[in-house]
PLY file of the C-alpha trace (Angstrom):
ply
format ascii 1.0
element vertex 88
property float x
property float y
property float z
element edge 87
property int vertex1
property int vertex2
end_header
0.00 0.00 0.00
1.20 3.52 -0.66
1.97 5.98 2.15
1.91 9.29 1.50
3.75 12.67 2.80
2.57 15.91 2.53
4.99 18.45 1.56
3.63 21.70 1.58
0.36 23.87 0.01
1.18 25.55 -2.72
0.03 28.43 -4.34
-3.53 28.88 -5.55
-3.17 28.13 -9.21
-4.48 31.00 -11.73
-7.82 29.18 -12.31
-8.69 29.18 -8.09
-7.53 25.57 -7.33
-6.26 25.23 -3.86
-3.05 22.96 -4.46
-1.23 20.53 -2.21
1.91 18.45 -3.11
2.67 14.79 -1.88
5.30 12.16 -1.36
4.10 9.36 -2.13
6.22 5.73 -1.72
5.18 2.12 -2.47
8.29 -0.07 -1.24
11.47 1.68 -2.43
9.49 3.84 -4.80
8.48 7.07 -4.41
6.68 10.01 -6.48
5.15 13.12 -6.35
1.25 13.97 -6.99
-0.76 17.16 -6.70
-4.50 17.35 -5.40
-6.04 20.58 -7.14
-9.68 21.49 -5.44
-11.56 23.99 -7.01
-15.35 24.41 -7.43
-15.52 24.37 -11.27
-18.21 27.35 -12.76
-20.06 24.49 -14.75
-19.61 21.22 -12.47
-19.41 22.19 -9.50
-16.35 21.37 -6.22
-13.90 18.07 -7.62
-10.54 17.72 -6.14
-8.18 15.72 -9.01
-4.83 13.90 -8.47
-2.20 14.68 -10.85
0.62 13.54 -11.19
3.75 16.26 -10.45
7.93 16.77 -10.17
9.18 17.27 -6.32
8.61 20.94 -7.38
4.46 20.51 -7.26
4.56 21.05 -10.88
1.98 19.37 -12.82
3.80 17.06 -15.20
0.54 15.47 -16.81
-3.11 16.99 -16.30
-4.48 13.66 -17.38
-6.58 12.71 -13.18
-5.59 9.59 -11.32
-6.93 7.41 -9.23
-8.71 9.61 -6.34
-9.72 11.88 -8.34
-13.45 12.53 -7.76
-16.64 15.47 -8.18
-18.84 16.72 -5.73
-16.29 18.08 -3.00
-13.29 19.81 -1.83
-10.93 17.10 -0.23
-7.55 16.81 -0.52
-7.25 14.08 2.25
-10.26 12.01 1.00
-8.38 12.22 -2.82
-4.59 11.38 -1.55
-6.16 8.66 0.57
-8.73 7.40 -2.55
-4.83 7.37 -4.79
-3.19 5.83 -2.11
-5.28 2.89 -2.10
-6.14 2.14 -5.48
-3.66 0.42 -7.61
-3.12 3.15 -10.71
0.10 4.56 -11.45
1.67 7.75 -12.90
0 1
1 2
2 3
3 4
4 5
5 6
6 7
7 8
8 9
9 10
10 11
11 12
12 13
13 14
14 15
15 16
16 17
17 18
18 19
19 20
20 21
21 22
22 23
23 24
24 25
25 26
26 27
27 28
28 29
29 30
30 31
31 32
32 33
33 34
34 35
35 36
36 37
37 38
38 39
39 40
40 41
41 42
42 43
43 44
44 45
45 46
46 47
47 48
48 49
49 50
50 51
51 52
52 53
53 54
54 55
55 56
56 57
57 58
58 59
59 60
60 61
61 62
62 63
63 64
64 65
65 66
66 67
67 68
68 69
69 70
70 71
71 72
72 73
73 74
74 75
75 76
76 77
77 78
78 79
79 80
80 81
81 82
82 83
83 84
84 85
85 86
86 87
């Protein structure tokens, strides 16, 4: 199972996203992810994984695992990644 770390909050991105960046390591692996919450004009709140460099740039907006609509959650979308078996 996947552990994660959180590293720090980063900036609110340009479209209102609160942003936090993650360690995450399975075994002697690790990575970096993003969780981006916003409350989107048409859809509503969603808070998306992405996967990022140790920087908390986004290196691929294409969501992961965790990624989910209907709320602001950056622990309930880290935890959903975390636990699912999908990879960068």
């Amino acid at each position: 199972m996947k552990q994660r770390t959180l590293i720090k909050d980063l900036p609110v991105s340009p479209s209102g996203a609160a942003q936090k960046l993650w360690r995450v390591t399975d075994g002697d692996s690790a990575h970096y992810v993003v969780t981006s919450a916003v409350y989107a004009m048409f859809s509503g709140p969603e808070t998306y994984v992405f996967p990022a460099d140790d920087n908390g740039v986004i290196t691929d907006w294409g969501e992961l695992e965790g990624s989910f609509q209907g709320a602001l959650d950056h622990e309930r979308a880290i935890a959903g990644y975390c636990a699912g078996a999908g990879e960068e």
